[in-house]
C-alpha positions as CSV (number, residue, x, y, z in Angstrom):
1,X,20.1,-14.6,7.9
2,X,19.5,-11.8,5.3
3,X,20.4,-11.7,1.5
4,X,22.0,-8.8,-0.4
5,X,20.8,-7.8,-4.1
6,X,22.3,-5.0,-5.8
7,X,20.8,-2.4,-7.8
8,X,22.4,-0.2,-10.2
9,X,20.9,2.6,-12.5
10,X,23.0,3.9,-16.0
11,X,24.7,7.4,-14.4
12,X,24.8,10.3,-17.0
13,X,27.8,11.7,-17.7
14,X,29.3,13.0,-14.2
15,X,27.1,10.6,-12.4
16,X,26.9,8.0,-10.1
17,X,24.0,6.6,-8.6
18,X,24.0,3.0,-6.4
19,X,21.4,1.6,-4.6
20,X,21.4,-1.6,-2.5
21,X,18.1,-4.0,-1.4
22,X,18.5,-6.3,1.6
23,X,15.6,-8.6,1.8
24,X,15.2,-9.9,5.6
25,X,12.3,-12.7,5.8
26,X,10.8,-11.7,9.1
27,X,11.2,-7.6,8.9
28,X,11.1,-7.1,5.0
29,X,13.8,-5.3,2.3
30,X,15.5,-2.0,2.9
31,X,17.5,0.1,0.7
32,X,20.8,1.9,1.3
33,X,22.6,4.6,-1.2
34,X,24.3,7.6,-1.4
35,X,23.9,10.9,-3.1
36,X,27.1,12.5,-5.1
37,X,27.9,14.9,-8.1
38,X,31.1,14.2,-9.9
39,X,31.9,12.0,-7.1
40,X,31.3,14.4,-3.8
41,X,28.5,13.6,-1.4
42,X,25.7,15.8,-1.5
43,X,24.9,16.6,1.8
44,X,20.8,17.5,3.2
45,X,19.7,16.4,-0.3
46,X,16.2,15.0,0.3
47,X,15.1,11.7,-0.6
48,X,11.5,11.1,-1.2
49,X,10.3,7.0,-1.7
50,X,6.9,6.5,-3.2
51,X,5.1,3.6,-4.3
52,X,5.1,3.5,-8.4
53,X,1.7,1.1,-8.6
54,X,-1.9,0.7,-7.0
55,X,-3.8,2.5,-5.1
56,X,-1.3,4.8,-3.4
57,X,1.4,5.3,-6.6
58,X,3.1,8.7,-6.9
59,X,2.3,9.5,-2.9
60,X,5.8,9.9,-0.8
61,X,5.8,7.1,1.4
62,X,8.6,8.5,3.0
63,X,10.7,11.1,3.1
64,X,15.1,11.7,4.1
65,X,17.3,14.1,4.1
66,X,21.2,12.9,3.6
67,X,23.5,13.0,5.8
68,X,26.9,15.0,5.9
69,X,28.4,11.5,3.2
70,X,25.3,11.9,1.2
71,X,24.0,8.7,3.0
72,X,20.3,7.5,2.8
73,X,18.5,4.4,4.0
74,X,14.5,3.7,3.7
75,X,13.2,0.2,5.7
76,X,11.3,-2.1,6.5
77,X,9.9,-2.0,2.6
78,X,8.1,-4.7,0.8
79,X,8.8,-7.4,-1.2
80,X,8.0,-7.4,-5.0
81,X,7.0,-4.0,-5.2
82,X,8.1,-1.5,-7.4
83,X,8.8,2.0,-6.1
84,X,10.3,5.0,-6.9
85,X,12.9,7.5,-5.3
86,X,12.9,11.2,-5.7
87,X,16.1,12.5,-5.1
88,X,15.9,16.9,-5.3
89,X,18.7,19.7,-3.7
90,X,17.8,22.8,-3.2
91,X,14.3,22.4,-4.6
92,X,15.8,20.9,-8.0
93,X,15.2,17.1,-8.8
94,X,18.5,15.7,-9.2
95,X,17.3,12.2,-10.2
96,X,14.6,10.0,-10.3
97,X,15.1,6.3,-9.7
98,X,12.7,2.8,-10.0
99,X,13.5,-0.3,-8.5
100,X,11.7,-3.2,-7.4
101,X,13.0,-5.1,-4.1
């Protein structure tokens, strides 16, 4: 059985950012979202995740590029850690995100 928590982040004007945590006891937490401008997906945006404390902060973990909805998932991630995601189009961040899951 796996819980849901849901994330969300303050959009700027125009914007709309969502981001959704799923722990899972025996494989760990994963995040889903999606990547739109004024409420269009933004397709082969790339995603980076990276660790924002210890030893390995501000090193991509790992790395996506959406999908033709603007869809992006990272997993099996760990609990209680705080990380960051990167999200840049055509060499331009877009948005920078933290959560902890």
């Amino acid at each position: 059985m796996s819980a849901f928590t849901k994330f969300y982040f303050r959009p700027s004007k125009d914007e709309w950012v969502h981001a959704v945590a799923s722990p899972d006891k025996e494989s760990g937490s994963g995040i889903y979202g999606r990547v739109e401008e004024k409420g269009v997906p933004v397709a082969r945006a790339m995603v980076l995740l990276l660790r924002a404390e210890g030893e390995r902060s501000g090193k991509p973990l790992s790395s996506v590029i959406t999908d033709e909805e603007g869809d992006f998932a990272f997993g099996p991630l760990e609990a209680g850690q705080l990380y960051v995601i990167k999200i840049f189009r055509d060499g331009v961040k877009l948005r920078e995100l933290e959560l902890t899951v």
